[in-house]
N, C-alpha and C positions, 0 to 999 in steps of 0.2 A: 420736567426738564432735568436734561442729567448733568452735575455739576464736574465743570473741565477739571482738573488735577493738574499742576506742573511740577516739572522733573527739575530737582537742580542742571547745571550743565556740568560736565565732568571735571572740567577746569577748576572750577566754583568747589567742589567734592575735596579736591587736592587740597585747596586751601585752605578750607576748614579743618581736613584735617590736618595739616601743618601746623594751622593755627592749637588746635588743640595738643597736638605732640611737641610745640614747643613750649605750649603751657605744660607740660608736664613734664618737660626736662628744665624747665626754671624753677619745678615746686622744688625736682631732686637735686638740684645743682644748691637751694637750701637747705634742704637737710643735711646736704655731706659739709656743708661748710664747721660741721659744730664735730665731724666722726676724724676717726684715728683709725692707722690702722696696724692693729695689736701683733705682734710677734712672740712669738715664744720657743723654746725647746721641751722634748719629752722628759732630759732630764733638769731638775732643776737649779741643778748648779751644772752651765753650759762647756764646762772644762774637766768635766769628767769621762768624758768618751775615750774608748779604746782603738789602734790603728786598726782600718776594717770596719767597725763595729757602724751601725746606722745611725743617722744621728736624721731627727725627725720634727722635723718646723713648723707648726700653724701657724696661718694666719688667717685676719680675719677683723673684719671693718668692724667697727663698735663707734657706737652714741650717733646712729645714724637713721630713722624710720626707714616706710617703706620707700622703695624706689621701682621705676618701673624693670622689667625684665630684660636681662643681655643689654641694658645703657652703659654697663660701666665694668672692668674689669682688673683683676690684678696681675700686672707684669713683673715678673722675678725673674733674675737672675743670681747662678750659684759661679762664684769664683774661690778659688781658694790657694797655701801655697805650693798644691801639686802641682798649679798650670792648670785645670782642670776650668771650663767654661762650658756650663748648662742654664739654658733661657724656659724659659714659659708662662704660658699666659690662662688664667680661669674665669670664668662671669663669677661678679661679685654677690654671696651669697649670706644673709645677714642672720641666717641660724648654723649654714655648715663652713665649718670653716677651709678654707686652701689648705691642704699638706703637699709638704715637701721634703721628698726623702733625699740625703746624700750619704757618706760616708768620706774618710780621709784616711791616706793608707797610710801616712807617717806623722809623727811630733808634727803640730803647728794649727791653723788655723783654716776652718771653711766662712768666710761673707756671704749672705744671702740680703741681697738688695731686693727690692718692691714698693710698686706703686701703684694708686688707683688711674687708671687712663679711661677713656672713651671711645668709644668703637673703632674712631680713628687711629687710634695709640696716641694719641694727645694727653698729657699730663693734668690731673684735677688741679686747678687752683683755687683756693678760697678764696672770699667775697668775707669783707665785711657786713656784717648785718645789725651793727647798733647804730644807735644815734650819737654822733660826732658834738652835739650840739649842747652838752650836759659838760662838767668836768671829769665824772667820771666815765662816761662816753668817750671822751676826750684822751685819758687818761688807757684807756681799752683799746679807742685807733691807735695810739704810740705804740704798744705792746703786739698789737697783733702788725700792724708794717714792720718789727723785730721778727717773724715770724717766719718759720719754715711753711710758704701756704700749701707743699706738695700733703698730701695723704701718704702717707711712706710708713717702711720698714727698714732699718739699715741694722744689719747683728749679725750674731753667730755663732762659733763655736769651737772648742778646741779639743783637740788631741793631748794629750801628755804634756801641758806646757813646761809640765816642771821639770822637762829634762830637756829644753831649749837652751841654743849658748849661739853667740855669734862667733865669728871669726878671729884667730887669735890676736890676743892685743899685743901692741911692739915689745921687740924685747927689752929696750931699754926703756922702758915708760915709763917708772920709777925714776931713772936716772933725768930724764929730761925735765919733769918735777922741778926735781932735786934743784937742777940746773935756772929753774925760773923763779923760784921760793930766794934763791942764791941772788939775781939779780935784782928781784922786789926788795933785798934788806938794805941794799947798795942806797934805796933812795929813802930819805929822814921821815918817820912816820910825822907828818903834821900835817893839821886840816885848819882851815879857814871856816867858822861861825858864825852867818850873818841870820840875829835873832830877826823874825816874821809879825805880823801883828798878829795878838791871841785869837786863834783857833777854838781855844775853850778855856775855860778859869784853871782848870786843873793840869792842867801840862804846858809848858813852853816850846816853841817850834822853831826850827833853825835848819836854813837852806846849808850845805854840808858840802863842801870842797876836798878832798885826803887827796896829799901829791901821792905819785904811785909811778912804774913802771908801765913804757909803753905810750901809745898817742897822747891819752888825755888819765887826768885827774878821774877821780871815782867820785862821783857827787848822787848826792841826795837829800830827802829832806830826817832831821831827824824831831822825832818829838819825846821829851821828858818830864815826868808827871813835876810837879811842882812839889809836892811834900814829901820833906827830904825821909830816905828810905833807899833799901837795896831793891834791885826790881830785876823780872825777866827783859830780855831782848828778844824782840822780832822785829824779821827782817822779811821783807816781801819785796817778790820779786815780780815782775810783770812779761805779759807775753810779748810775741814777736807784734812789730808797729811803727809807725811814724807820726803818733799822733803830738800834738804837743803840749810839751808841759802847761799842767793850770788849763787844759781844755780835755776832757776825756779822762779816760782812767790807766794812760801811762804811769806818767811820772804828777804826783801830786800829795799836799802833806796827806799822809795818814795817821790819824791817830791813835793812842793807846789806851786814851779814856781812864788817863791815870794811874792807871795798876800795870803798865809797863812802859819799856821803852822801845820805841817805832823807830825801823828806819824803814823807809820807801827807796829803793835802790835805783839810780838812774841805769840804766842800762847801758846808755851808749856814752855816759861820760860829757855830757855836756852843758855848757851853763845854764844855771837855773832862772827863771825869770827874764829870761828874755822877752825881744819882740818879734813875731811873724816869720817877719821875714828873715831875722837868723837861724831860725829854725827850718824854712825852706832850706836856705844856703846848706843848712848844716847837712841834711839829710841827702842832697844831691850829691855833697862831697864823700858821703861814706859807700856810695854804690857805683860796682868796678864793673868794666868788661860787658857794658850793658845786659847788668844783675844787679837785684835790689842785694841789700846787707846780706853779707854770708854763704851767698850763693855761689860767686864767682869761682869757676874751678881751675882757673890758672891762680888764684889766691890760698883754695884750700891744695894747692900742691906741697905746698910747705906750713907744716906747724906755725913756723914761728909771723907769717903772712897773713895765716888767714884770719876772720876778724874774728874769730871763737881767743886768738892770743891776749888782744887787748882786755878784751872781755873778761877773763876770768881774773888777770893781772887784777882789775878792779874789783872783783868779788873778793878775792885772797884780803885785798888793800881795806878793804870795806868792814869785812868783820875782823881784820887784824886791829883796826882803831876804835870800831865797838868796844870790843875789848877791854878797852883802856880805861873806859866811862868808870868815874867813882861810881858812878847810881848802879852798876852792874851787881847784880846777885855773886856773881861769879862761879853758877854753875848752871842757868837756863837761857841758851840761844837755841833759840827757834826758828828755821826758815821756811818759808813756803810761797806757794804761787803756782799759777796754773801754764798750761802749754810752755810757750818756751822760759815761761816761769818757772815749772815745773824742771825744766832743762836747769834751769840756774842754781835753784834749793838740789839737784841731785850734787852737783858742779861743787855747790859750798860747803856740801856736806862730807864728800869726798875729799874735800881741798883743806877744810879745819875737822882736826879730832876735838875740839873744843863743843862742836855743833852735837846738842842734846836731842832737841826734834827736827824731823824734817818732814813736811805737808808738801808732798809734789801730787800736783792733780794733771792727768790727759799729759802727762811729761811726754817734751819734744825732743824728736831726734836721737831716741833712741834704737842700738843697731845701727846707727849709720854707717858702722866701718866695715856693713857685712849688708846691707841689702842688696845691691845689683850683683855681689858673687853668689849670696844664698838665694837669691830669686824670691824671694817672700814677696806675698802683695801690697803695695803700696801706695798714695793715691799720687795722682801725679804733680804735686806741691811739696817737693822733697829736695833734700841736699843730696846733692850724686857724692856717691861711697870713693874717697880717695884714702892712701895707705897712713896720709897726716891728719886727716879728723879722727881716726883712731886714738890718738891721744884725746881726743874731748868727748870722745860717744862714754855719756852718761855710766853705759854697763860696763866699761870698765872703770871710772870710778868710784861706779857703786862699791866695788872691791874692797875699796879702800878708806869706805866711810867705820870709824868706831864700832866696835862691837858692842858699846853703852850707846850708843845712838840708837833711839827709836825713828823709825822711818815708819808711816803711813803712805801709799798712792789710795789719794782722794779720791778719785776718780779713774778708772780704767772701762772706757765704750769698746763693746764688742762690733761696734759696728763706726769705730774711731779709725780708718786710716789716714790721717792727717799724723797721728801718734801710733802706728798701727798695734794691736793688741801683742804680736808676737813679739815685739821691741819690748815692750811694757814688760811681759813676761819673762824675757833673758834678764832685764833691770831687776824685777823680785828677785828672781831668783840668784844674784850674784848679791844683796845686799848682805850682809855680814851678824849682823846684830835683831833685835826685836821688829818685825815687820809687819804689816799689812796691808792688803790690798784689796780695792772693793770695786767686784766685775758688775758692770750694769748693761743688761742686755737691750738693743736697740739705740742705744746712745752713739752718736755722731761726738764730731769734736765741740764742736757746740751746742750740744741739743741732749736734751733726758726725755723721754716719752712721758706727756703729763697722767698718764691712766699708768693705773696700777699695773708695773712691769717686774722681771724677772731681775735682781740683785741677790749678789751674795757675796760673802768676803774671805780671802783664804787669809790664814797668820800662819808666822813661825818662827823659830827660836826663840822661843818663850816668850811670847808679844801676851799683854793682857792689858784691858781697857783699865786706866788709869780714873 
């Protein structure tokens, strides 16, 4: 007797295999969750290319097994500041990597942006894959929801930066200085001291009030080591924000751990230790012409309006009453701080010849007085170029920072337009005295690629690690 056979039905066929093709885009969709994806240039310091010359990019997925064939791909795009827009897309390949050739015919900068997508052009996201349920589990979901979950490249590359310059700065710049230095001494240098409960056995901490020119007081916290002694000053300076004091990492004490004196700089000048809801109040009240702080362009028409005015009044006010401290050494003020931190340390640096170090990391806003006439790339989170933020764009007064001043930039992302890399580069290059800059290739404004990437530091006038 001959034994019948049945056929699956065709329907039945579809679904198995589905069912198995989606089992094997959930195995790949874990393994890419742990990869990165690497960027690099041919040369390896990215700012050495000549106008013309090729400048030649891999990339290329790492820490990722196998994956099935044509499921996933990398989308790049090349922008740069000729104007110049080239896209393309390759199947993701985990031994050859993606090249990409461009070139740039003048001084400035090429962006090459990329991402891993799927078939669709849908963008990869990562997935968690530990366990929440441990503390350190725990401790890994908090860090990775901080996390860029794209597969990305964001970098670049530069032309001659070092003979980049923005647009000329006013001709009385000097004189208008002049004119504000003039009105800050009009008001009696004194500050109001309300000691904190101990932060730590070694230093005493005191929320900081100095009258000053302009809206509001210059406030912050200060902290001084307890045994008595001469000591460095640093002063830190924090980015753009409305977070509030004593919650986050605006405005809060910092300490010096002894061996110096801390000041924590409020930004916007306002009282310390408040509650909530003044801090709401407050922040409503600083944003004009429905624009958050700074933005408003009927404000930055005029210098003396816009809110970069108050702001530095208080910086000038800040380290003019540092100053004062017996505990001062009276030769190491230090400032630093990052994005529009980084804005503030160039700002106070330029504004006191007293100022010895200055740490600007991803510094903000610089070139402002010259991106929408020079056309350079920028991301679209920017102050629009008027002829009165010329007085406060950083590169000009870098100019005028000490020639004994050491300046370090912490940090300069080839793939930072938030800061964009050409700004950065006009800022080196007009600083005056000992400098250094350290270009990191792939770096966003917030982000360093965790795998082993492309850095390197340019110095000059006789900068040497201390």
């Amino acid at each position: 007797m001959k034994t019948k056979t049945c056929s699956p039905r065709p329907s039945a066929v579809r679904l198995v295999g589905f069912i198995i093709g989606m089992a094997c885009f959930a195995l790949a969709d874990g393994e890419l969750d742990s990869a990165v994806l690497h960027g690099e240039t041919d040369k390896e310091r990215a700012i050495d290319y000549q106008p013309g010359e090729t400048m030649t990019f891999t990339l290329q997925v790492q820490g990722a097994q196998a994956i099935p064939q044509d499921t996933y791909f990398i989308r790049w795009t090349r922008t740069g500041d000729d104007g110049l827009v080239e896209n393309g897309k390759a199947p993701v390949s985990l031994t050859e990597p993606l090249v990409v050739k461009t070139k740039l015919d003048k001084p400035g900068f090429v962006r090459v942006e990329a991402s891993v997508v799927d078939r669709n052009g849908k963008e990869y996201r990562k997935q968690f894959r530990g366990d929440p349920n441990t503390p350190e589990g725990k401790r890994a979901l908090n860090a990775f929801e901080r996390m860029d979950k794209r597969i990305f490249f964001d970098g670049g590359a530069g032309v001659q930066p070092e003979t980049l310059q923005s647009v000329p700065e006013p001709a009385d710049f000097d004189a208008f200085w002049a004119r504000r230095r003039a009105r800050l001494a009009k008001v009696p240098l004194a500050a109001e001291r309300t000691e904190l409960e101990h932060y730590a056995k070694n230093e005493k901490v005191y929320a900081v009030s100095i009258r000053c020119a302009g809206p509001r007081p210059s406030t912050g916290y200060l902290a001084v080591p307890v045994k008595p002694g001469k000591y460095p000053i640093r002063v830190s300076f924090h980015g753009y924000g409305h977070t509030y004091p004593n919650k986050g990492h605006v405005i809060s004490p910092i300490l010096g751990y002894g061996n110096c004196i801390s000041f924590n700089f409020s930004p916007h000048g306002y009282e310390l230790g408040r509650e909530p809801e003044y801090y709401d109040e407050f922040f409503r009240s600083i944003c004009s012409g429905g624009y958050t702080f700074g933005f408003d362009p009927k404000q930055n028409a005029d210098p003396e309006t816009s809110y970069f005015s108050g702001y530095t009044y208080r910086i000038m006010r800040a380290l003019e009453w540092l100053k004062t401290l017996p505990e001062w050494d009276g030769k190491n003020l230090i400032v630093e701080g990052g994005s529009m931190g980084g804005l503030q340390s160039v700002w106070a640096a330029g504004l006191d010849p007293d100022v010895s170090l200055a740490r600007p990391s991803i510094p903000w806003c610089c070139d402002m007085g010259g991106r929408d006439t020079l056309k350079r790339i920028v991301s679209s989170w920017y102050i629009h170029e008027t002829p009165a933020l010329r007085y406060y764009d950083p590169v000009n007064l870098a100019k005028r920072i000490s020639k004994t001043c050491r300046v370090e930039i912490v940090r300069a992302g080839l793939g930072d337009y938030c800061c964009p890399p050409s700004g950065v580069a006009v800022l080196f290059n007009n600083i005056p005295g000992p400098k250094k800059i350290n270009w990191v290739q792939g770096s966003t404004h917030g982000y360093v690629p965790p795998e082993k990437h492309q850095a390197f530091s340019v110095t000059g006038n006789g900068w040497t690690q201390p």
